[in-house]
N, C-alpha and C positions, 0 to 999 in steps of 0.2 A: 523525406528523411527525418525530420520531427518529429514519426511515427515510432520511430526502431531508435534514436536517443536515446531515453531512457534504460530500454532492455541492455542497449550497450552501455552503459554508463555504471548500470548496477551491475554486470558479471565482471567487469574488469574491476569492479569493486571487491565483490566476497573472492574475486579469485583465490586470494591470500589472508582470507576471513572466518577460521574457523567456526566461530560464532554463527553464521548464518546458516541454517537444514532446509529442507525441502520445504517446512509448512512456511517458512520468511519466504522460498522463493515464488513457491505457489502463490501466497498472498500478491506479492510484489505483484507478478501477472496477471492478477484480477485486476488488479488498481491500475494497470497499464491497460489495462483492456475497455475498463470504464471511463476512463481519460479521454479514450482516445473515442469510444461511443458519445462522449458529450461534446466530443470537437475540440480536443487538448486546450484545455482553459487551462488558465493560471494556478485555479486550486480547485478540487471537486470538493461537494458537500454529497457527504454520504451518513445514513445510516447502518449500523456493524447489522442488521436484519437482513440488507439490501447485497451485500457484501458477502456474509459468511455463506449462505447456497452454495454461490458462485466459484469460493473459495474451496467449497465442502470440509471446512474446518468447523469444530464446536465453537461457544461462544468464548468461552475457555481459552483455547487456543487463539483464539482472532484478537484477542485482546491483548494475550500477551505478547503473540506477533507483532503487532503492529505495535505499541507500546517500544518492542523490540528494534524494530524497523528504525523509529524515532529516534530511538538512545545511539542508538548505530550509525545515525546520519544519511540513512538512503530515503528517506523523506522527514513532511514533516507534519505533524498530525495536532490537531487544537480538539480533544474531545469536547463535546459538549455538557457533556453529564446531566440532560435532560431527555426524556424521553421525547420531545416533540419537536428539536431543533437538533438536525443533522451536524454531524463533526464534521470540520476539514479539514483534509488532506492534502499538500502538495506535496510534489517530485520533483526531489532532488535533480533537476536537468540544467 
């Protein structure tokens, strides 16, 4: 059940959350997806390279989603602001 937290914890979220669209919720599901590919750790370290594919958002987009995601409270994101040292990511659970 650890698996499916998340995805239920963020729809009974935006239920009543105008602010969130399809690219926040598409993102969110990537990041629920890689979560749970690395064995639901505490926080994933990801690079926005390794992510945006998956997402099939611009870089554009990815940044300000997640960015978005953050101010919003459905995770919480530490970028790194270097090219060689992944940011990370925890969920909100």
């Amino acid at each position: 059940m650890e698996a499916c937290r998340p995805i239920g914890l963020f729809f009974d979220g935006i239920r009543k959350d105008p602010r969130v669209g399809l690219n926040h919720i598409g993102l969110f599901a990537i990041l629920v997806g890689y979560w749970q590919e690395l064995g639901c750790p505490e926080q994933i370290s990801a690079y926005a390279h390794e992510i945006m594919p998956l997402a099939k958002v611009s870089s554009t987009t990815y940044h300000r989603c997640i960015r978005d995601l953050d101010d919003f409270g459905y995770i919480i994101y530490l970028p790194s602001f270097k090219r060689n040292v992944r940011s990370v990511i925890q969920l909100k659970i």
